[in-house]
Z-matrix of the N, CA and C atoms (Angstrom, degrees):
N
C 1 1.460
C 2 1.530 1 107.91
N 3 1.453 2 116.27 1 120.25
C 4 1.269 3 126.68 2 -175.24
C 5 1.457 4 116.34 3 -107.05
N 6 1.472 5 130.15 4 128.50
C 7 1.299 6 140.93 5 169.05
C 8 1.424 7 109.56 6 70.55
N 9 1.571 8 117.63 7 67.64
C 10 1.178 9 112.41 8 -149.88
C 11 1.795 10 81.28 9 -126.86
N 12 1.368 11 136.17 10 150.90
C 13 1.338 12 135.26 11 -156.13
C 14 1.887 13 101.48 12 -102.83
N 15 1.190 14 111.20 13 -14.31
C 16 1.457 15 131.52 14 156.08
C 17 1.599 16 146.74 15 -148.13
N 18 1.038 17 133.70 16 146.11
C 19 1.709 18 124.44 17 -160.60
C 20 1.790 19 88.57 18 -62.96
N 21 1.506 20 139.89 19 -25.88
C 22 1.134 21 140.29 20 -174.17
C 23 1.046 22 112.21 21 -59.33
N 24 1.635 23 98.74 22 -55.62
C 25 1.859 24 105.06 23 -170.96
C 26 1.507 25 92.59 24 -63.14
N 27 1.434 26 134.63 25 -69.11
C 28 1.240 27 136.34 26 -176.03
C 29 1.756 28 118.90 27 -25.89
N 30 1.281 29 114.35 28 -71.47
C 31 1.485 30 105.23 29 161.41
C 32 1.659 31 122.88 30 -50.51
N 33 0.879 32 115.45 31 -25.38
C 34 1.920 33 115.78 32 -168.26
C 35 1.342 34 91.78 33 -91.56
N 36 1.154 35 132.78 34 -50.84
C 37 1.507 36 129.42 35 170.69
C 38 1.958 37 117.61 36 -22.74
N 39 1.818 38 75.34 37 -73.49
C 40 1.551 39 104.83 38 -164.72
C 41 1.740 40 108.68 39 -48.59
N 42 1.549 41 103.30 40 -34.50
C 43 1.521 42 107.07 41 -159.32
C 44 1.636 43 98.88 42 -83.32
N 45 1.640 44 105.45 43 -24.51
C 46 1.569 45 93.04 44 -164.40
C 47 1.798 46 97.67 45 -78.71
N 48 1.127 47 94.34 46 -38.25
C 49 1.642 48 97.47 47 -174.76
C 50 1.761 49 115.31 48 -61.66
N 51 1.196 50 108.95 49 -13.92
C 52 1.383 51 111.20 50 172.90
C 53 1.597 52 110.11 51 -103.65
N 54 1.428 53 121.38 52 38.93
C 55 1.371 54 119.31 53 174.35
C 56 1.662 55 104.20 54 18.79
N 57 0.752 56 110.42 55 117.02
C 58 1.895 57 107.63 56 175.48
C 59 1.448 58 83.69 57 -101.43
N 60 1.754 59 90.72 58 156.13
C 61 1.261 60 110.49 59 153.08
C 62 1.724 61 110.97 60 -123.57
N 63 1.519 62 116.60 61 155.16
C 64 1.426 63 107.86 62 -177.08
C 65 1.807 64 127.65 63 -48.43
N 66 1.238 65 97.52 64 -26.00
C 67 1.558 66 88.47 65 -178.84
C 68 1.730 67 117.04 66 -108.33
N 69 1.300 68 103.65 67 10.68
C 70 1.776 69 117.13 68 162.80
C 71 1.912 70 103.97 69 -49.27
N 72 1.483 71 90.32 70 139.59
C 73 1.613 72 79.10 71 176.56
C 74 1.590 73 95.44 72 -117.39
N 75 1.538 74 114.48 73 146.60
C 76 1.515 75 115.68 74 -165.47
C 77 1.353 76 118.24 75 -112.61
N 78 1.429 77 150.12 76 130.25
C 79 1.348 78 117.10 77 161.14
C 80 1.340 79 113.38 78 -104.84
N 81 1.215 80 129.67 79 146.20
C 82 1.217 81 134.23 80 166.75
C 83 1.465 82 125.52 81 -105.99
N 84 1.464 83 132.93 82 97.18
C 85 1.299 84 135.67 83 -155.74
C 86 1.730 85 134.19 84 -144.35
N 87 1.122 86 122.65 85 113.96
C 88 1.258 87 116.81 86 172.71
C 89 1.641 88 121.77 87 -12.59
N 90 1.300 89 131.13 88 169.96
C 91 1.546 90 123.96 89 -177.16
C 92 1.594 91 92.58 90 -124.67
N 93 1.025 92 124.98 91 22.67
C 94 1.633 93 118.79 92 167.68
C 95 1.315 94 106.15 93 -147.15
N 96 1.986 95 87.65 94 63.20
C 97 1.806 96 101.18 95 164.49
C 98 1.079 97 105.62 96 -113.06
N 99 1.315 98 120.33 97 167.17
C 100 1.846 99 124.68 98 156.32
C 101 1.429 100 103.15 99 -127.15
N 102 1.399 101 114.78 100 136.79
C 103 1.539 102 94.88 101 -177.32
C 104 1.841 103 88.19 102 -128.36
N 105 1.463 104 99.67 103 142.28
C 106 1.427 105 112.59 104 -167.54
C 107 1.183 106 127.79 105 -103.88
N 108 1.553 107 105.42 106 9.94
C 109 1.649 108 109.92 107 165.70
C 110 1.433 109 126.64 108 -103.70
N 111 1.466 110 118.36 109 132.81
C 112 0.940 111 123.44 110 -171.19
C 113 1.518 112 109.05 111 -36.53
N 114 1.453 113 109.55 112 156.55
C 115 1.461 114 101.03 113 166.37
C 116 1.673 115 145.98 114 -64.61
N 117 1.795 116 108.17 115 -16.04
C 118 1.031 117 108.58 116 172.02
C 119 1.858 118 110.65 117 -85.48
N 120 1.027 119 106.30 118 -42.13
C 121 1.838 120 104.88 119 153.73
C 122 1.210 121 121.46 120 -34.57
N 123 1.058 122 117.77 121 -77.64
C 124 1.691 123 140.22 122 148.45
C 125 1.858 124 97.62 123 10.43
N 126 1.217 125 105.11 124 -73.88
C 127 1.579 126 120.36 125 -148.60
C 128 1.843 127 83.63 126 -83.02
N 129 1.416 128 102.11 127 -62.17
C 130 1.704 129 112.59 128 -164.90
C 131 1.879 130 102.33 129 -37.76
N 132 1.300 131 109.16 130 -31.45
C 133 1.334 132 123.37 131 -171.48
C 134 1.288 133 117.44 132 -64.96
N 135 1.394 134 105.51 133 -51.50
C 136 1.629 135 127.73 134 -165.24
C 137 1.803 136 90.78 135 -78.19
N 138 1.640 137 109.48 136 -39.58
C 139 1.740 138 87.11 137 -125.71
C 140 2.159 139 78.84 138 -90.44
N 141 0.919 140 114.71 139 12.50
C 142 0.988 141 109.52 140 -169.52
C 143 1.912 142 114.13 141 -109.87
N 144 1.206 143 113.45 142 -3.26
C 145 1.161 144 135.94 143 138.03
C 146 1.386 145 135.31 144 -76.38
N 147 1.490 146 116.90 145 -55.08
C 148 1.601 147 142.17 146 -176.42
C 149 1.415 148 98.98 147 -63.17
N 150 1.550 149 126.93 148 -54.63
C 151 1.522 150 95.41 149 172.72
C 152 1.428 151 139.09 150 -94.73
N 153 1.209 152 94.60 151 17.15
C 154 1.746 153 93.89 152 145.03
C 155 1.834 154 134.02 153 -47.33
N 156 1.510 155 90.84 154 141.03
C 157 1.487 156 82.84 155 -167.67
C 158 1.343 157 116.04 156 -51.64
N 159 1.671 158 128.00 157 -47.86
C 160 1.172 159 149.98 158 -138.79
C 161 1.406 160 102.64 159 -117.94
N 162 1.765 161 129.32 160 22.15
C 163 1.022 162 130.41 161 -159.50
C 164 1.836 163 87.26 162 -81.72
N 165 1.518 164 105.14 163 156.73
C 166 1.368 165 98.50 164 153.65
C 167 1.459 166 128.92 165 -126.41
N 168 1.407 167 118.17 166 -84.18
C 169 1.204 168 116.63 167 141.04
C 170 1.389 169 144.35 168 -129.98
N 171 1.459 170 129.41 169 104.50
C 172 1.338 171 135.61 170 -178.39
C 173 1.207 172 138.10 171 -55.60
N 174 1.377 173 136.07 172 107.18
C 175 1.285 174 143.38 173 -155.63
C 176 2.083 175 91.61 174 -119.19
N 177 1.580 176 84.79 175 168.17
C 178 1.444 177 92.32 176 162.07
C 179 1.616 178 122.64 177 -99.30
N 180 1.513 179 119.82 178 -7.47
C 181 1.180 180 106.88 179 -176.23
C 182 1.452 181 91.94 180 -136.15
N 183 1.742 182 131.06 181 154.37
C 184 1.507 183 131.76 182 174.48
C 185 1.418 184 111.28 183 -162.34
N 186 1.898 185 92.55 184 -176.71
C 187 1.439 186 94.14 185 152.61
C 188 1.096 187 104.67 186 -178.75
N 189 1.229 188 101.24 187 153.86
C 190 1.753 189 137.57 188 -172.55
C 191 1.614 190 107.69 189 -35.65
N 192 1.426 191 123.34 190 -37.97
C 193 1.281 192 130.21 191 168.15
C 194 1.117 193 131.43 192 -116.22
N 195 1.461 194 129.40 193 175.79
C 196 1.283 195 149.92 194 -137.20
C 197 1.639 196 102.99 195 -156.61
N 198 1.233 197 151.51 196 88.70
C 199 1.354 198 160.08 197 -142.12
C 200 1.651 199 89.97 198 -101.33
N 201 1.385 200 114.82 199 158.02
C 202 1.726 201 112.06 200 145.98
C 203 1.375 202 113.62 201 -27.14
N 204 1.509 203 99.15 202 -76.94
C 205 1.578 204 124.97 203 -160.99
C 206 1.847 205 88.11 204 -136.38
N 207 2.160 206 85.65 205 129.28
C 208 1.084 207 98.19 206 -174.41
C 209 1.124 208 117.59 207 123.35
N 210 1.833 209 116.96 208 118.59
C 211 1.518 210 128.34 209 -170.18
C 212 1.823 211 89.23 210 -59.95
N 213 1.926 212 88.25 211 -169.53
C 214 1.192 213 101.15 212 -179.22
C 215 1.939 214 108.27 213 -69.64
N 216 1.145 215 103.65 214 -24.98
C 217 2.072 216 110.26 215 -171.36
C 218 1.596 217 92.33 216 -51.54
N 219 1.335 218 88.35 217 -69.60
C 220 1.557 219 114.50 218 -158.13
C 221 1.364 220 109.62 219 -57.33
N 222 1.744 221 128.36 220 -55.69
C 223 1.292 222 116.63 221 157.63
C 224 1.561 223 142.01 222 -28.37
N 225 1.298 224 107.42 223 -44.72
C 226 1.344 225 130.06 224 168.58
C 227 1.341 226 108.82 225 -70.56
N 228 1.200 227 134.35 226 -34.01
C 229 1.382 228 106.90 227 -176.80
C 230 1.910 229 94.92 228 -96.81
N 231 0.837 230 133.78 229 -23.74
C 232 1.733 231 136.67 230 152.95
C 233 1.406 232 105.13 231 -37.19
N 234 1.531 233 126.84 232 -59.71
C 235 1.320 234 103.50 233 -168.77
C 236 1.358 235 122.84 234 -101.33
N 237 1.515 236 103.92 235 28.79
C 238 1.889 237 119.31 236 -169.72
C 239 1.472 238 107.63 237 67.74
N 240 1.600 239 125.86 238 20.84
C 241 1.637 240 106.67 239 -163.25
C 242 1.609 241 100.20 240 -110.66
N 243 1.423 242 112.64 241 153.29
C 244 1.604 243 106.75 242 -175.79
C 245 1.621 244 109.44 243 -77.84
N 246 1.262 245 109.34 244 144.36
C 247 1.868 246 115.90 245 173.69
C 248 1.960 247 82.26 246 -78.14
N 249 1.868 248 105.97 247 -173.78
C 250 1.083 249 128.94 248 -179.07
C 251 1.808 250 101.59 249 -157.82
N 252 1.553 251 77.96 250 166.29
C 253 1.825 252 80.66 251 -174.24
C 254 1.386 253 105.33 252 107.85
N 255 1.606 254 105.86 253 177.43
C 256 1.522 255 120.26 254 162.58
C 257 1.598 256 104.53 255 -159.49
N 258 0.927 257 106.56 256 171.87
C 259 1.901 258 122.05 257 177.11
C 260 1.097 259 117.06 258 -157.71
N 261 1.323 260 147.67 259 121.08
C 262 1.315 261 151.39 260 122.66
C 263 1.679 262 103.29 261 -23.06
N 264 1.136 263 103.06 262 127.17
C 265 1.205 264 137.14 263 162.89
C 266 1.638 265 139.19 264 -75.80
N 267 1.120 266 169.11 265 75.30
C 268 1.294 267 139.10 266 -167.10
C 269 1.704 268 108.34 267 153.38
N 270 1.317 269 119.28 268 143.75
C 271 1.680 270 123.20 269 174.12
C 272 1.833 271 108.84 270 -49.30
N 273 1.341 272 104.94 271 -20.69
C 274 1.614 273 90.24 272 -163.91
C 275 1.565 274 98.18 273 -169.31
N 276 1.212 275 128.73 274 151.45
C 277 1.444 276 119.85 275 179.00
C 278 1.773 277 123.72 276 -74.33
N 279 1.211 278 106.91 277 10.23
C 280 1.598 279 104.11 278 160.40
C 281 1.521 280 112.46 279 -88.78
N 282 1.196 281 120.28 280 -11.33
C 283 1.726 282 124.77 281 -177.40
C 284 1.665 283 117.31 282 -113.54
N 285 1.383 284 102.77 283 -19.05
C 286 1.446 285 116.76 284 -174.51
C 287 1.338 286 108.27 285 -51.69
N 288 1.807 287 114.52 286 132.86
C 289 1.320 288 93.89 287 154.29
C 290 1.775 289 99.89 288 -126.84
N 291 1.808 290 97.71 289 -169.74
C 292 1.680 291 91.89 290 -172.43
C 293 1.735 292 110.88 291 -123.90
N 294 1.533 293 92.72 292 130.12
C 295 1.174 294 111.90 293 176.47
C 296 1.804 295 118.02 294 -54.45
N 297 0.879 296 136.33 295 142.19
C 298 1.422 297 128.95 296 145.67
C 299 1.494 298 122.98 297 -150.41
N 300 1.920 299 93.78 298 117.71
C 301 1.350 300 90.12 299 -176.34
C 302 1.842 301 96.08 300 -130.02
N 303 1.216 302 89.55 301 82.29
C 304 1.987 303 104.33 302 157.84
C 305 1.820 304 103.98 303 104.53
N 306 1.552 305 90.22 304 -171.90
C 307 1.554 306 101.23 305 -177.73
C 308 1.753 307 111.66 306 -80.83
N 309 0.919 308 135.74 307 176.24
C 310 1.255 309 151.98 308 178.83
C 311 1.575 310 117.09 309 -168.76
N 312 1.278 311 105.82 310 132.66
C 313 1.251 312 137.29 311 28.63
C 314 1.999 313 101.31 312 -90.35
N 315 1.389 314 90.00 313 161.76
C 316 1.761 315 88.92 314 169.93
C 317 1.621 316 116.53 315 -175.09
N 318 1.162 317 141.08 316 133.48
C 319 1.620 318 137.65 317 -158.86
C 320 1.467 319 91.64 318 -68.66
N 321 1.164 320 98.25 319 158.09
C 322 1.994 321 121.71 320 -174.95
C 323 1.443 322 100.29 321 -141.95
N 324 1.088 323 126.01 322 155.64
C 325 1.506 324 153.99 323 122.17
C 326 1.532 325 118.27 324 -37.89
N 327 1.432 326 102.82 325 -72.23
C 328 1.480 327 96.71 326 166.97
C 329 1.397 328 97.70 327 -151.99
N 330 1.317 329 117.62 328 162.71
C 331 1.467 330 151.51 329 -137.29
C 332 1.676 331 99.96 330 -145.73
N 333 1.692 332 108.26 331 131.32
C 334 1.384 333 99.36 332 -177.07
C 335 1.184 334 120.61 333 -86.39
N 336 1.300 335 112.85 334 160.89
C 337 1.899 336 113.54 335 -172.41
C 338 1.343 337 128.38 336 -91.11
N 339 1.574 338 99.89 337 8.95
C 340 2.108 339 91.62 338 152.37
C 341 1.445 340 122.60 339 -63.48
N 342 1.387 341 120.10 340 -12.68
C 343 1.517 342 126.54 341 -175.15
C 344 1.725 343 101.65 342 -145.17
N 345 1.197 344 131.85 343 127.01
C 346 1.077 345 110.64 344 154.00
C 347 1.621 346 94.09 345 -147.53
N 348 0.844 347 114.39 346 121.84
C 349 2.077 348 123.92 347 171.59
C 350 1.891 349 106.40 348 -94.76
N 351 1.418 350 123.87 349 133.13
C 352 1.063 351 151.93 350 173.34
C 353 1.637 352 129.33 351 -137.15
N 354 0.741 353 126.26 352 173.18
C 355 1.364 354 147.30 353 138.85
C 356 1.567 355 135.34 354 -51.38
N 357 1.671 356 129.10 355 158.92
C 358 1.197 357 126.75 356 158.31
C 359 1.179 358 90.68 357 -66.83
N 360 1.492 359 129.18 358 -72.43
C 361 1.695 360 117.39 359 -138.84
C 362 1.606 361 93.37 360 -78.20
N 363 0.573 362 150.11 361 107.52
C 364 1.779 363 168.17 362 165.87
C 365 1.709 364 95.74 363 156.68
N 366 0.780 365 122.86 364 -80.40
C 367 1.807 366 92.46 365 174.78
C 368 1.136 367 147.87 366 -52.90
N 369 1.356 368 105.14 367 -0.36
C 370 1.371 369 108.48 368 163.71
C 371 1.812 370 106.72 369 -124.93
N 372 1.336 371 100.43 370 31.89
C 373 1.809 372 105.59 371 160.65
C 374 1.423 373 110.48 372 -106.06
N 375 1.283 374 99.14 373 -17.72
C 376 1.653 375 98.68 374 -173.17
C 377 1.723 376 114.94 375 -105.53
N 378 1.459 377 103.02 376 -179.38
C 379 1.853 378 104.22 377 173.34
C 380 1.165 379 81.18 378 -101.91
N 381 1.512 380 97.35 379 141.58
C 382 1.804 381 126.18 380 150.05
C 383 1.387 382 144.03 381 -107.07
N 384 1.730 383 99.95 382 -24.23
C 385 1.482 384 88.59 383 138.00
C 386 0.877 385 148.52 384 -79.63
N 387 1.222 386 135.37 385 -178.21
C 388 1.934 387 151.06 386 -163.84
C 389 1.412 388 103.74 387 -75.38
N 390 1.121 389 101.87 388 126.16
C 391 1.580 390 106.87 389 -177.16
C 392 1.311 391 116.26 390 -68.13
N 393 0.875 392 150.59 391 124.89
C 394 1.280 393 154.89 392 -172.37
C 395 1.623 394 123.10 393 -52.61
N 396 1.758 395 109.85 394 1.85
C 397 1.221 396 103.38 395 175.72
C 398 1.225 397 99.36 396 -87.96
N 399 1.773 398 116.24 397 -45.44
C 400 1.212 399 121.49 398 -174.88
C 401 1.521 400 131.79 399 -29.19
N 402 1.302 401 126.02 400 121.86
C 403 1.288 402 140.31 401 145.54
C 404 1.440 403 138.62 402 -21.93
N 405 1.708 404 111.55 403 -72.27
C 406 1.075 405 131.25 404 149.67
C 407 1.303 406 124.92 405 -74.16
N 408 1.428 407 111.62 406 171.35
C 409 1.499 408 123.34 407 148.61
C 410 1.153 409 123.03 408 -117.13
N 411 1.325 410 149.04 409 8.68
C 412 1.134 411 148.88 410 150.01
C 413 1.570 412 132.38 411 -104.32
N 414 1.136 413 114.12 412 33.55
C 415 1.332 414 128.60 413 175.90
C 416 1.604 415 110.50 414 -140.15
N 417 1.604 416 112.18 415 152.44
C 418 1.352 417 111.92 416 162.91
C 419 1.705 418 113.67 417 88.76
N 420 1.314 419 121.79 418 -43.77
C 421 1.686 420 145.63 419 166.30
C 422 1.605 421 106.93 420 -22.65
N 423 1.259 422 112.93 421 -41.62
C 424 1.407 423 119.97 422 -166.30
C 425 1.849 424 100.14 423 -73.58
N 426 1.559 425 101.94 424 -49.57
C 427 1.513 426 118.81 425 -154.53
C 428 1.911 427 77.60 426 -78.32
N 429 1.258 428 122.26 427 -40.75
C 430 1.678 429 109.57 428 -165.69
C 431 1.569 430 95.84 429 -72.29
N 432 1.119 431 138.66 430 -34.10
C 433 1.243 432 110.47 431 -165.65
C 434 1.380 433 116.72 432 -91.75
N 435 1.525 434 98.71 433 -32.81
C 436 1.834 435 105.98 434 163.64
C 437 1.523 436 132.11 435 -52.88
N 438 1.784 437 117.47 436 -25.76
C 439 0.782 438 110.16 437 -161.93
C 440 2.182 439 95.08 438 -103.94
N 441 1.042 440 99.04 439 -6.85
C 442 1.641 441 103.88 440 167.69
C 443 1.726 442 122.55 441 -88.44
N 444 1.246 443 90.30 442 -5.19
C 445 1.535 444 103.35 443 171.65
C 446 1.237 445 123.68 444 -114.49
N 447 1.335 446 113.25 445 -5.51
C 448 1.374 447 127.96 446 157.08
C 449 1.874 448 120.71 447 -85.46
N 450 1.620 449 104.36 448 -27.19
C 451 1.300 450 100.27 449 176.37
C 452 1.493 451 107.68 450 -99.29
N 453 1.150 452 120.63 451 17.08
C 454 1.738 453 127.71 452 153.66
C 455 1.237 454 121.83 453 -108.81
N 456 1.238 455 103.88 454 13.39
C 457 1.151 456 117.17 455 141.80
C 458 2.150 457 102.51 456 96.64
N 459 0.923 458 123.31 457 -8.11
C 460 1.158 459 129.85 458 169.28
C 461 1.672 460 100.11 459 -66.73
N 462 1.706 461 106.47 460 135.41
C 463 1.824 462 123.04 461 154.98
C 464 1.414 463 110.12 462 -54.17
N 465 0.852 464 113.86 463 135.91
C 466 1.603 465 130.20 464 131.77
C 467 1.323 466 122.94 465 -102.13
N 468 1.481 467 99.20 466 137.61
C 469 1.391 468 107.70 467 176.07
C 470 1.477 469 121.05 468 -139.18
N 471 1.763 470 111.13 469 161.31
C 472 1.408 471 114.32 470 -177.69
C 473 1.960 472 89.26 471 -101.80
N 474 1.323 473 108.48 472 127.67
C 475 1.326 474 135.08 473 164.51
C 476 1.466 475 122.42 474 -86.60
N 477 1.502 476 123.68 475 139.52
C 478 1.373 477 111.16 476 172.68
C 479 1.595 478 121.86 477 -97.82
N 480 1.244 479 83.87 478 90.32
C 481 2.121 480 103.47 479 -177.84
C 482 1.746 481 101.24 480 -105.93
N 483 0.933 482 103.52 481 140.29
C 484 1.600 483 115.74 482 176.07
C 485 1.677 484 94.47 483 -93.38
N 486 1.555 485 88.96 484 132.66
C 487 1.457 486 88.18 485 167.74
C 488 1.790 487 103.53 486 -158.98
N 489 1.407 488 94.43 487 156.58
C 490 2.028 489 85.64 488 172.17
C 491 1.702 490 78.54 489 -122.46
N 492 1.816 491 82.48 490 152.09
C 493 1.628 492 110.60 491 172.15
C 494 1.745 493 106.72 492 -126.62
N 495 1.559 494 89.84 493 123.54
C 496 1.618 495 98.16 494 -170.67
C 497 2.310 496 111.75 495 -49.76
N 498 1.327 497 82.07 496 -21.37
C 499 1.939 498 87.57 497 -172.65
C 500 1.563 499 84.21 498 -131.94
N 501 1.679 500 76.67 499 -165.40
C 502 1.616 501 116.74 500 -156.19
C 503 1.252 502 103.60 501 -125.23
N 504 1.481 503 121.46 502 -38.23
C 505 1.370 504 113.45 503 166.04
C 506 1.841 505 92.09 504 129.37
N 507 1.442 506 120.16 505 148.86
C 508 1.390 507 112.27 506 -171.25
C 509 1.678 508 108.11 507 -125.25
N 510 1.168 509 122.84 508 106.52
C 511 1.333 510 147.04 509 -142.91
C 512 1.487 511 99.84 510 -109.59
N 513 1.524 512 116.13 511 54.91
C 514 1.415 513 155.41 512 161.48
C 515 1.702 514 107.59 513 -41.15
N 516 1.395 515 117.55 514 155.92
C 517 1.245 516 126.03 515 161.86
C 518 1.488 517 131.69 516 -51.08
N 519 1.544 518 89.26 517 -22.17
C 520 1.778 519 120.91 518 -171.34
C 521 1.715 520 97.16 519 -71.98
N 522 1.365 521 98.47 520 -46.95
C 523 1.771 522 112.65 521 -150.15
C 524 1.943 523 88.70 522 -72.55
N 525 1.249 524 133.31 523 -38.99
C 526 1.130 525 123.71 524 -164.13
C 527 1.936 526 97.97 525 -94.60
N 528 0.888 527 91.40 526 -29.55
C 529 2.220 528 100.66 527 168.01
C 530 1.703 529 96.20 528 -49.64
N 531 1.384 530 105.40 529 -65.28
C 532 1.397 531 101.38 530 -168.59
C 533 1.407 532 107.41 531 -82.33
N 534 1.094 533 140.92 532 -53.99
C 535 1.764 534 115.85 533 160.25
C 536 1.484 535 116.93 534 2.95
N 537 1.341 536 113.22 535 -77.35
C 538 1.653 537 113.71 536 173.69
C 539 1.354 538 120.55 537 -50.65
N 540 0.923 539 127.03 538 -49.47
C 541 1.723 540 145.55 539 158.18
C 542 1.610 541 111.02 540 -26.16
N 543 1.321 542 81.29 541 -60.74
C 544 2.040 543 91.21 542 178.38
C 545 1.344 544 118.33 543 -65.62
N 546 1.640 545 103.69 544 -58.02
C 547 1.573 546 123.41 545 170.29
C 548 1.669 547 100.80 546 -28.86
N 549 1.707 548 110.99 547 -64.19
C 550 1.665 549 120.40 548 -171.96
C 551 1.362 550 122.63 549 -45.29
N 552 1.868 551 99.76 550 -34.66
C 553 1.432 552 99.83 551 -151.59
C 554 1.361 553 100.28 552 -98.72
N 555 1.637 554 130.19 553 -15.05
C 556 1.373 555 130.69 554 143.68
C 557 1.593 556 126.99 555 -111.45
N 558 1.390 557 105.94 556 60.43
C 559 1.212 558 105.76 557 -176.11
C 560 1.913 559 110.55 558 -77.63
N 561 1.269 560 98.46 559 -33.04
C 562 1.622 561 103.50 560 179.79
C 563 1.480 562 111.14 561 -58.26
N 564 1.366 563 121.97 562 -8.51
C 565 2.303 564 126.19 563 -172.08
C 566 1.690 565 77.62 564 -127.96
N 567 0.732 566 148.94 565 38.61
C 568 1.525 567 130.84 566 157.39
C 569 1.237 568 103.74 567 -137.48
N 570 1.939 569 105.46 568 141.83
C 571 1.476 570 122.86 569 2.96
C 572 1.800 571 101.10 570 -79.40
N 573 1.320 572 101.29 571 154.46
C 574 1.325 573 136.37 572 158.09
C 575 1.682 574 133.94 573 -88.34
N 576 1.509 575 114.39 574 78.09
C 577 1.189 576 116.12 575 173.53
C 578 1.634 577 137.18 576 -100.22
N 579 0.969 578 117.03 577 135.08
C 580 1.259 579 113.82 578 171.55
C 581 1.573 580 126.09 579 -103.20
N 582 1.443 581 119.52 580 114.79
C 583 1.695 582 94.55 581 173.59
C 584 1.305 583 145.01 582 -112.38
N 585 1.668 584 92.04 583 4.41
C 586 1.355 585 90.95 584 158.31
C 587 1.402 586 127.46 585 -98.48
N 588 1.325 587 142.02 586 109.04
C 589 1.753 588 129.95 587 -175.34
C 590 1.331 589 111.30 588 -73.90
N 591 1.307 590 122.94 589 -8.28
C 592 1.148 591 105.61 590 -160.96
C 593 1.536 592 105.98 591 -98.67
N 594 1.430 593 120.58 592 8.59
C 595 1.244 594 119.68 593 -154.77
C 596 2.123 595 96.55 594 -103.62
């Protein structure tokens, strides 16, 4: 999706215009990924999560909680709980380096939004546009859709997919505006913990 005025409008666009059906499998992803598994891995990976009944949405990096205030990184190290996953880092693989934050596979709260793979029926249970408190449009999207698909009761999970992500993510005036925003708009389910991962 090109020239789109938010990553919201961009996903809500994309999904309505692709009529989903419930058992479509979706990815939703940044454009300065590389993903490093072969393609039959690739699929063996996804499809063996994704059709689960109760799948929700699978990322490569997460965590078990959901803070007041505070992405998934930052929550997790707030409530002593381990993230999962890993990522390559870097514009290109001569500069890349590699992230690692925990074991994988393992259930999350929310899952970050350079990668996230789903379903029709979880995208079309949830809202996808921008909430109307919000500020921005490119912040927060990951934690709103993860955390509405977690209170309908669908898993999320961090998967072990190799991937490099061209950035790091840009931690704007917007991104801490909408923190509070988010914090507000589910303050009654926060915090959000999980303790078993393995389940």
């Amino acid at each position: 999706m090109r020239n789109c005025k938010s990553i919201f409008q961009a996903y809500s666009q994309a999904v309505q215009e692709l009529n989903l059906k419930d058992e479509d499998k979706v990815i939703l992803c940044h454009d300065d990924i590389e993903i490093f598994a072969p393609y039959g891995a690739f699929n063996s990976i996804l499809d063996k999560e994704l059709e689960k009944e109760d799948c929700g949405f699978l990322g490569v990096a997460g965590s078990p909680c959901l803070a007041k205030k505070g992405n998934w990184v930052a929550s997790a190290r707030k409530m002593n709980m381990p993230t999962a996953g890993f990522i390559w880092h870097g514009t290109n693989n001569d500069n890349m380096r590699f992230d690692l934050f925990g074991n994988a596979p393992a259930q999350a709260v929310a899952v970050d939004g350079l990668f996230m793979a789903t379903t029709g029926k979880v995208l079309k249970s949830i809202e996808l546009r921008r909430p109307a408190s919000f500020k921005g449009g490119w912040h927060w999207y990951d934690a709103f859709y993860c955390i509405q698909a977690h209170l309908k009761g669908f898993k999320n999970r961090v998967i072990p997919l190799p991937i490099r992500h061209g950035s790091t993510g840009n931690y704007d005036q917007l991104f801490y505006e909408d923190m509070e925003n988010f914090a507000t708009l589910f303050k009654k389910y926060l915090p959000i913990v999980i303790r078993d991962l393995k389940k």
